[in-house]
Structures are given as C-alpha cells and as structure tokens.
C-alpha positions in Angstrom: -23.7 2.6 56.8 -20.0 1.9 57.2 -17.2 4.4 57.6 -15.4 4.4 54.2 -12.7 6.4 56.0 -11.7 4.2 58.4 -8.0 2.8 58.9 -6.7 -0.5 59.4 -3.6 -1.6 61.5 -1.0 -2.4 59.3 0.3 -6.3 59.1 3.5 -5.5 60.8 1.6 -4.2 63.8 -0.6 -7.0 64.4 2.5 -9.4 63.7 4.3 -7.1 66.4 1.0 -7.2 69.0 1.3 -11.1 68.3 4.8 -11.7 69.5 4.1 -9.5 72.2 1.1 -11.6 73.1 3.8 -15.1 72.4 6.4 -13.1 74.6 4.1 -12.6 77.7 3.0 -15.9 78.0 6.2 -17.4 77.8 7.4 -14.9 80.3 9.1 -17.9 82.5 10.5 -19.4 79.6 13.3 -16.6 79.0 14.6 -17.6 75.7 11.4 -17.8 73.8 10.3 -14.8 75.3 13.5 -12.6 74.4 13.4 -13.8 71.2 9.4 -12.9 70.6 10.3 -9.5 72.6 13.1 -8.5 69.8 10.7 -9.8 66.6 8.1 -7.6 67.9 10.7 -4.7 68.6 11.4 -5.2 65.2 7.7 -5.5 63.3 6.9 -2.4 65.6 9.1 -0.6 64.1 8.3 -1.6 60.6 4.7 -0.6 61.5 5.9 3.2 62.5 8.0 3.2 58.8 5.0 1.6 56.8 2.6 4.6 58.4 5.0 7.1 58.0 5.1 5.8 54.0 1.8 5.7 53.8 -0.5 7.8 56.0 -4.0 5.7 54.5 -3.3 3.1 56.9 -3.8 3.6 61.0 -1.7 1.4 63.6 1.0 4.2 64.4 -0.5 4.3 68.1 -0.7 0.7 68.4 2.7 0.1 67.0 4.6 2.5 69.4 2.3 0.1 72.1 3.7 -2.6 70.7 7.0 -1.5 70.8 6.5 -0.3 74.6 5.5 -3.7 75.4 8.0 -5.2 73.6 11.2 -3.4 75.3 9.3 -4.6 78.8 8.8 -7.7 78.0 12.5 -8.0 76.8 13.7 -6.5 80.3 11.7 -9.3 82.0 13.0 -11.9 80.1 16.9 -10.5 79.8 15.9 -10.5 84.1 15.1 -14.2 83.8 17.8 -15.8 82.0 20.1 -13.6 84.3 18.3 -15.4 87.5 18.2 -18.9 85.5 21.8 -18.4 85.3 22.9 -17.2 88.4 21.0 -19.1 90.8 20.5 -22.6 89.0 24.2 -22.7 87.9 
C-alpha cells in the first residue's frame, strides 16, 4: 500500500540539485561552474519560499543542501578563475 502522505521535492529544488550536479563537474571550467553555482543559489532559494507557501510539498531540507552546495561550489569556482587569472596572465 502506498503512503498517501508522502511529500515530493518541489521543482525548484531538483532544478537547484541539478546545477549543483552541472557546477561540480565543471569545477575546472570556472565560468560555467560559477554561473550553475549562482542558478542553483537562486532555485534553492525558491524551493525554501515555495515550502514555506505551501507546507504539502517536502524539499525544505534538500533545498537548504542545495544551497549549501551551491555557495561551495561558488567559492571553488570564484578560487579558480582567480588562479586562471593570476597565474596564466
């Protein structure tokens, strides 16, 4: 029997997992990764506002992850243009 009580991620969360997912793997490639790293800043923090409008759907834990992830994964990149820069020109 399934649990008719169960809550779902909401589409902004799994859009913010994504980019983090994007953002990791193109960890050496700074620009693509700072740009996934603020999109999934951003769609983690429409996840927190769409639970906090609606408390039906789940995803508040993974969206503060995703944010989490995000601000790291923007530090490693901000990190790698600034060593792109100042050793290769």
């Amino acid at each position: 029997m399934k649990n008719k009580s169960a809550k779902f991620a909401t589409n902004a969360t799994v859009a913010a997992l994504i980019l983090n997912i994007i953002a990791s793997l193109a960890a050496f490639f700074g620009i693509l990764s700072l740009l996934a790293s603020i999109a999934g800043i951003i769609f983690g923090i429409k996840g927190i506002k769409e639970f906090k409008e609606d408390n039906s759907k789940g995803g508040k834990g993974w969206s503060i992850a995703a944010i989490i992830i995000s601000v790291w994964m923007l530090i490693v990149a901000l990190f790698r243009i600034m060593h792109t820069f100042l050793f290769y020109f």
